[in-house]
TORVEX-349888 format. One record per residue: x negated, y negated, z negated of N, C-alpha, C, O in turn. Coordinates in steps of 0.05 Angstrom, whole numbers, padded with zeros to 5 digits, always signed. Layout:
% TORVEX-349888
XYZXYZXYZXYZ ...
//
This chain:
% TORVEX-349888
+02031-00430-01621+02012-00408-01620+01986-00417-01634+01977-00439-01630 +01972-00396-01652+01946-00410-01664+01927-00410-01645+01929-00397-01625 +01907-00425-01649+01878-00428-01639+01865-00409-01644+01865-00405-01668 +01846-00388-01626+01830-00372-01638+01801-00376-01625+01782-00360-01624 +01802-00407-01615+01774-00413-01609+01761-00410-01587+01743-00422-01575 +01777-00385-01583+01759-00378-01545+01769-00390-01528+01794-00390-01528 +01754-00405-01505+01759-00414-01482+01768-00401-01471+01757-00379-01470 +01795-00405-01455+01821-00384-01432+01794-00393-01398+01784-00413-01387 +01796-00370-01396+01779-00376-01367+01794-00371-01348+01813-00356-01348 +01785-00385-01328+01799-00389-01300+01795-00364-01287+01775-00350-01287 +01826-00359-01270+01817-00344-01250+01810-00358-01217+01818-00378-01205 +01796-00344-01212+01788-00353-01180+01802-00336-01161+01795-00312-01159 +01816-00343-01151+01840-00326-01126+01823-00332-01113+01809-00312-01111 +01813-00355-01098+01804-00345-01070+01779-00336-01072+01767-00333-01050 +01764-00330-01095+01733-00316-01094+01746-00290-01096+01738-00275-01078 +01766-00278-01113+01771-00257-01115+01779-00244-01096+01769-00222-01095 +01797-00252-01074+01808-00251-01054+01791-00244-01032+01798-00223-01020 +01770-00257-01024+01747-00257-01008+01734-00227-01018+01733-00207-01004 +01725-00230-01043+01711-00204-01054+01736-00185-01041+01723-00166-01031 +01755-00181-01038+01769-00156-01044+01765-00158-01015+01755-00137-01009 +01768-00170-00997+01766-00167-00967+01737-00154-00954+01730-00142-00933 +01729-00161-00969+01702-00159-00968+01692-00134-00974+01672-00124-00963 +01710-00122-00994+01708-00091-01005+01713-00071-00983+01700-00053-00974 +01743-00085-00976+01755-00068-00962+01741-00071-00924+01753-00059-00906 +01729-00080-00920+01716-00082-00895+01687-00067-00894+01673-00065-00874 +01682-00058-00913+01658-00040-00922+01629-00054-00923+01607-00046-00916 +01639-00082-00938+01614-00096-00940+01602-00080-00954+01616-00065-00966 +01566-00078-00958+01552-00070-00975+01549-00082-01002+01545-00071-01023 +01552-00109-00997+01541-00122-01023+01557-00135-01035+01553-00159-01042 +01585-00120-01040+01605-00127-01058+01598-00134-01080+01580-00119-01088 +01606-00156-01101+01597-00165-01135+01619-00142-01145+01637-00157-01152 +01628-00116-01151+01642-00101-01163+01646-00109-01195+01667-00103-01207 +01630-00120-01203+01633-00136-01225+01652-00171-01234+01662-00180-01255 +01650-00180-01208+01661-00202-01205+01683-00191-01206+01695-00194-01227 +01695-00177-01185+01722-00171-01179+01735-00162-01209+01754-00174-01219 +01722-00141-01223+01733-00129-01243+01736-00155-01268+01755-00156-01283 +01717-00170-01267+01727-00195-01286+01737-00209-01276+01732-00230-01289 +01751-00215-01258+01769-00229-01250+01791-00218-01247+01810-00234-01248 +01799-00191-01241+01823-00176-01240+01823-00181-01268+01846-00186-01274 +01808-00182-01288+01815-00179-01324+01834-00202-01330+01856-00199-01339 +01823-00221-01324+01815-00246-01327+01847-00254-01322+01860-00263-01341 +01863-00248-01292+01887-00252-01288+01904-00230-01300+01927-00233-01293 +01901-00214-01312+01919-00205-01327+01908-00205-01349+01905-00183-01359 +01900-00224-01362+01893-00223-01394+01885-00197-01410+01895-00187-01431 +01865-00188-01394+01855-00160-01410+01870-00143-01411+01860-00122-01418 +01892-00141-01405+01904-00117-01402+01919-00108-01377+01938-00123-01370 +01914-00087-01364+01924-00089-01340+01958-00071-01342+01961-00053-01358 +01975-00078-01326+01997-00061-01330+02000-00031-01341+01979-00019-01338 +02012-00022-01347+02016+00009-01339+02020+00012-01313+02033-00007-01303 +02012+00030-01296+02026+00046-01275+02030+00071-01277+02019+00093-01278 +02058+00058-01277+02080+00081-01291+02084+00099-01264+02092+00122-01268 +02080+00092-01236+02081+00114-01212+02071+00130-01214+02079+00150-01203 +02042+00131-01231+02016+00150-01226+02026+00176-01225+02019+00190-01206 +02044+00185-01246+02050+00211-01238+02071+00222-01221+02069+00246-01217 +02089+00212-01210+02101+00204-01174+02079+00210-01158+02077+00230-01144 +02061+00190-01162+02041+00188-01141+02024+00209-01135+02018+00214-01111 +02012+00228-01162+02005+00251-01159+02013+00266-01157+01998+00284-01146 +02042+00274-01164+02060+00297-01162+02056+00300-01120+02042+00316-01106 +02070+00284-01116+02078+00281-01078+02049+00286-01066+02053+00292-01042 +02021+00287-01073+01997+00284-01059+02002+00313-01043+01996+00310-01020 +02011+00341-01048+02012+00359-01028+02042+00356-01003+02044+00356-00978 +02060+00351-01027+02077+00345-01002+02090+00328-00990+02103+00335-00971 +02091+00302-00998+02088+00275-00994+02065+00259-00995+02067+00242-01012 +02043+00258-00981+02026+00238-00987+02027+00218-00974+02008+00203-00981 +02039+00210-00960+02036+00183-00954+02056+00168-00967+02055+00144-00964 +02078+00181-00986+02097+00163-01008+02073+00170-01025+02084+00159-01044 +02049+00179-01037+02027+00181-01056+02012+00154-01049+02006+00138-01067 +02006+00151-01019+01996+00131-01006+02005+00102-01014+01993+00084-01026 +02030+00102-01002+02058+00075-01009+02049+00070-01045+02041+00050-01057 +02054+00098-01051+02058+00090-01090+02024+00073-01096+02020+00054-01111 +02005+00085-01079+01977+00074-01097+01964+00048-01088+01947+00035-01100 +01979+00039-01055+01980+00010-01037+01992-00005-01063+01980-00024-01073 +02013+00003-01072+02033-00015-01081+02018-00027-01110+02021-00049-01121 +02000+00000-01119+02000-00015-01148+01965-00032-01141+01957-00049-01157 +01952-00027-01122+01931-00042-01105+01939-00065-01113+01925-00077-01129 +01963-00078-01103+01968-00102-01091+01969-00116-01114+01966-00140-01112 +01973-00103-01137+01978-00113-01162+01952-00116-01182+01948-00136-01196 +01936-00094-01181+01911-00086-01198+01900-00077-01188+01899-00054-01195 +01875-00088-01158+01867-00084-01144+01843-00071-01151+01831-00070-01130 +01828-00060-01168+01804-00050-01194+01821-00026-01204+01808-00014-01221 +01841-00017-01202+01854+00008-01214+01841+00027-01204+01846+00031-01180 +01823+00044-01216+01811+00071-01201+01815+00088-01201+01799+00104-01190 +01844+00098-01216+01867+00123-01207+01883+00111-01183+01894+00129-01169 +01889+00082-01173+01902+00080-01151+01889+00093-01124+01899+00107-01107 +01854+00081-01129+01838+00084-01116+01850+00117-01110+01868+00126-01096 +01831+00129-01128+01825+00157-01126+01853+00171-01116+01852+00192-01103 +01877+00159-01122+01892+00174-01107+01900+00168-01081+01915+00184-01070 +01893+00145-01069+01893+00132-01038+01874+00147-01028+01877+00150-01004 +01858+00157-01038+01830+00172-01023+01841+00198-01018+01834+00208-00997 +01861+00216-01038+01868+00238-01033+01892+00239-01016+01901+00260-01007 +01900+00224-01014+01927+00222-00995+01914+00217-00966+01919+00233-00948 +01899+00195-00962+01883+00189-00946+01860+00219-00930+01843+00217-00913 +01867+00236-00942+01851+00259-00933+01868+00270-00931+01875+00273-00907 +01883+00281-00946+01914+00299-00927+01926+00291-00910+01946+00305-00909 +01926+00269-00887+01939+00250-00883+01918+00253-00862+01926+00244-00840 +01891+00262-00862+01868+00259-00841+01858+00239-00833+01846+00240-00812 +01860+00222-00843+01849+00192-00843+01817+00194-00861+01812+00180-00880 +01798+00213-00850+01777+00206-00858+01764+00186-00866+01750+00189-00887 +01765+00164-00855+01740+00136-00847+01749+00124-00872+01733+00123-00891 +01777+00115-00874+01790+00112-00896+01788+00122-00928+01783+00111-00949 +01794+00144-00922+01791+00156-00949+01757+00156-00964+01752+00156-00988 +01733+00155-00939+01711+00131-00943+01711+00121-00956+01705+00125-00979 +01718+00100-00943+01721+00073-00956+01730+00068-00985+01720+00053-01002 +01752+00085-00987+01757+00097-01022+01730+00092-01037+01716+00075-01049 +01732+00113-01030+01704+00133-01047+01681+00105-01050+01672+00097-01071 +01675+00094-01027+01649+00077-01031+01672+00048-01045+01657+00029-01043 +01684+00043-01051+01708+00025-01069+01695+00034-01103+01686+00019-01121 +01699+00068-01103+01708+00075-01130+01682+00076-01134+01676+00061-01153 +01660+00089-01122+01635+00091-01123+01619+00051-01132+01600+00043-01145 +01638+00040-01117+01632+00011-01130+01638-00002-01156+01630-00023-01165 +01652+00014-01165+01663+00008-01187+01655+00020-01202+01644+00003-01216 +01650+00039-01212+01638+00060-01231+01614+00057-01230+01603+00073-01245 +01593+00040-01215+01562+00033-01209+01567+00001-01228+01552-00002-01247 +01586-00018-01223+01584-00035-01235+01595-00033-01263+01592-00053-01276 +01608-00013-01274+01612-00009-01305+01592+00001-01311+01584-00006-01334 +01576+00020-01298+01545+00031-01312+01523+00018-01309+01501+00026-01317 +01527-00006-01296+01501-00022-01298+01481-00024-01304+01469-00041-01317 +01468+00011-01284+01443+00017-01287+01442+00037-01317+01420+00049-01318 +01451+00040-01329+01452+00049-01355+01468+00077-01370+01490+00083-01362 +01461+00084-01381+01462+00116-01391+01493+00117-01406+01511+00133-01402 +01492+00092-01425+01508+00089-01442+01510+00103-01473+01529+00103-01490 +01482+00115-01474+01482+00131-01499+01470+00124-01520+01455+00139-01533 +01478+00086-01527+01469+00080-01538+01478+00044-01539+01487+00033-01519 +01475+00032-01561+01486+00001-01559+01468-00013-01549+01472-00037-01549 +01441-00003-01538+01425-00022-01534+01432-00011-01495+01436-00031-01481 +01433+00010-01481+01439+00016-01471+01464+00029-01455+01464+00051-01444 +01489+00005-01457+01513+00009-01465+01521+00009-01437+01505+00001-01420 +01550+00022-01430+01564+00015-01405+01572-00014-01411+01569-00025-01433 +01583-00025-01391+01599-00049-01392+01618-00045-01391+01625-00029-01374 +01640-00057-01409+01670-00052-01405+01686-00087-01402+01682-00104-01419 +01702-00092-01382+01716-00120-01383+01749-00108-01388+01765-00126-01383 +01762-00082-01397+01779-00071-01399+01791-00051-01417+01776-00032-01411 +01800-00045-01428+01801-00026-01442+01812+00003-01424+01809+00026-01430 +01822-00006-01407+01844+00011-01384+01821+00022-01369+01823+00045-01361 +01793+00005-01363+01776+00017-01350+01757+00040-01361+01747+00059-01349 +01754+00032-01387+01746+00048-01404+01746+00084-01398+01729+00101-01397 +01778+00083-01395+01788+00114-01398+01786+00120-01369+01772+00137-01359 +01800+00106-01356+01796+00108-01330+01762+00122-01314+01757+00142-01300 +01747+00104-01323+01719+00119-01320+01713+00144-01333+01708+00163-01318 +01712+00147-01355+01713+00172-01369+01738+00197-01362+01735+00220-01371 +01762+00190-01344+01774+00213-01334+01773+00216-01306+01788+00232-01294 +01755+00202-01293+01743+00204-01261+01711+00218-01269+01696+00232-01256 +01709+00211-01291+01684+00229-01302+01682+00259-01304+01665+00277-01304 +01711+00253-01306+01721+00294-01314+01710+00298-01344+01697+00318-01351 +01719+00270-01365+01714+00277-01391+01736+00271-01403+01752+00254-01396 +01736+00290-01425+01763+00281-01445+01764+00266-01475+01753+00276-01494 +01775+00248-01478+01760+00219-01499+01772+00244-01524+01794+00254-01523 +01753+00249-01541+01761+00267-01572+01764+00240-01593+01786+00242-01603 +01754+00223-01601+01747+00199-01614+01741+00173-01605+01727+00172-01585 +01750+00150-01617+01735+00133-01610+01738+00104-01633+01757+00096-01647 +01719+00097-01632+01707+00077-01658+01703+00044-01649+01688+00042-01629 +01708+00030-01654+01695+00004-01658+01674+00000-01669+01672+00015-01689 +01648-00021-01664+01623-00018-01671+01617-00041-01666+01628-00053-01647 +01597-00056-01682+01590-00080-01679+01556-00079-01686+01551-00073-01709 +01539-00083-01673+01516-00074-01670+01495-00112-01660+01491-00122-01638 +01491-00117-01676+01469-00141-01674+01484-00161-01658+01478-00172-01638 +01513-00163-01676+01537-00189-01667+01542-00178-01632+01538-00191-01612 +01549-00158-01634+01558-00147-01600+01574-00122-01613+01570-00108-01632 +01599-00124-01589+01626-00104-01592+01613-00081-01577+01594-00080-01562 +01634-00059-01589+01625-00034-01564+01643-00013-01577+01641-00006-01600 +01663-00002-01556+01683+00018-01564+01653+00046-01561+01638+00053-01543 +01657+00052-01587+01637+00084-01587+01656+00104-01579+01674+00107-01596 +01660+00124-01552+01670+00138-01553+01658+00169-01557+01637+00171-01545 +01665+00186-01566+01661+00213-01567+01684+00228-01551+01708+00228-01556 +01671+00242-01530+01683+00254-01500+01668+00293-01502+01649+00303-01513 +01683+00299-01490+01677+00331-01481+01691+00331-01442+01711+00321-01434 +01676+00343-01432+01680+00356-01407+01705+00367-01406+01710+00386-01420 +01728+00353-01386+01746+00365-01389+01746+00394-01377+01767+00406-01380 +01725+00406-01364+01726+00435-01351+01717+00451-01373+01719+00474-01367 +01707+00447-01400+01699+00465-01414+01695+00461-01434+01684+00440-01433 +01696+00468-01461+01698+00458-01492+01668+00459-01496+01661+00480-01506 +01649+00441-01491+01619+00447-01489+01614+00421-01506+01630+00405-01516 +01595+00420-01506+01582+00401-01533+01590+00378-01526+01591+00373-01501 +01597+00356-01546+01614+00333-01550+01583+00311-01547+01561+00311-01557 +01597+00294-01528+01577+00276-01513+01590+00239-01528+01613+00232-01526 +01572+00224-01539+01583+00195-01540+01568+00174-01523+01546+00174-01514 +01583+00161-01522+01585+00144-01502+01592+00109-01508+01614+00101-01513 +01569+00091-01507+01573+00067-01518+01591+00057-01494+01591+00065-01471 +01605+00038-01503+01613+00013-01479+01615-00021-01496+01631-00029-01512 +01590-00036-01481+01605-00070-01494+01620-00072-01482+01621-00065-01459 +01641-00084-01498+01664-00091-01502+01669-00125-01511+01692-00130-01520 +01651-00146-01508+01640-00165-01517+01657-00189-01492+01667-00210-01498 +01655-00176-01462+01668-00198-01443+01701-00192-01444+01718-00201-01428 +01705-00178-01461+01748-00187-01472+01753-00169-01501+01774-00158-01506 +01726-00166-01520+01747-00163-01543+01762-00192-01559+01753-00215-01563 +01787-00179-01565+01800-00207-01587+01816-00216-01562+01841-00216-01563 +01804-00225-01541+01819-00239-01517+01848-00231-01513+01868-00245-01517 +01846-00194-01502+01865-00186-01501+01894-00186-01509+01914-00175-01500 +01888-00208-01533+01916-00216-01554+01923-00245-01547+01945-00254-01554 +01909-00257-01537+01917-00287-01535+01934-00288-01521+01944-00310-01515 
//
């Protein structure tokens, strides 16, 4: 295999591990950032397909707790997936498990705070953070936006997928959206 120069970084199981316990116990001061580069990190930038997702959403009215089973299961695997999330939260509410379905929300709410890192994203100097490409879309369709375009950009030796998005509720003016892309472009291939 060739050399492409970049250092392969370690993953940390038991920091990661702790963090995720840590999530799930409703610590406040989860690193949501750590976790997501380290979930990267062990699957080499790219995270599986989950191919249940639409199983999983189909059953949410009349199976939800096989919606439940389907979004535990792919947890256990890609613990940062925020369609698993978001659909454990909706199952988790049909299901009447309030406190729970919580806990979701302040999970997903952790996660979507640490890809915006304070920041607008409408712009490379003011970019989202991306350690995924999977997270990418994932944020932008928990956004309730729909990706129309998207570009590669290299802006003062820094990556950043440019996307151009519209509201998926309404054909209304087309919004772009920076993300660096700098902590796993190129990686993803090694």
């Amino acid at each position: 295999m060739p050399q492409t120069g970049l250092a392969k970084e370690a993953f940390d199981r038991q920091g990661y591990e702790a963090a995720i316990a840590r999530a799930q116990s409703g610590a406040a001061d989860v690193d949501y950032l750590f976790l997501r580069q380290q979930a990267a990190i062990s699957h080499h930038y790219a995270f599986p397909r989950w191919d249940d997702l639409p199983k999983a959403d189909a059953a949410l009215d009349s199976a939800p707790a096989r919606s439940l089973a389907l979004a535990q299961a792919r947890l256990k695997d890609v613990w940062v997936d925020m369609f698993a999330h978001a659909v454990a939260r909706m199952a988790l509410i049909k299901l009447g498990r309030t406190a729970e379905a919580a806990q979701e929300k302040t999970i997903i709410d952790g996660l979507i705070r640490s890809i915006m890192g304070g920041h607008s994203g409408k712009s490379a100097q003011d970019a989202f953070n991306a350690v995924t490409i999977d997270e990418e879309y994932a944020f932008l369709a928990l956004g309730g936006m729909k990706t129309q375009r998207q570009a590669l950009s290299n802006v003062e030796g820094h990556n950043f997928d440019v996307m151009t998005v519209k509201s998926a509720q309404d054909s209304g003016e087309e919004l772009t959206l920076w993300f660096n892309i700098d902590s796993f472009f190129g990686k993803e291939f090694q």
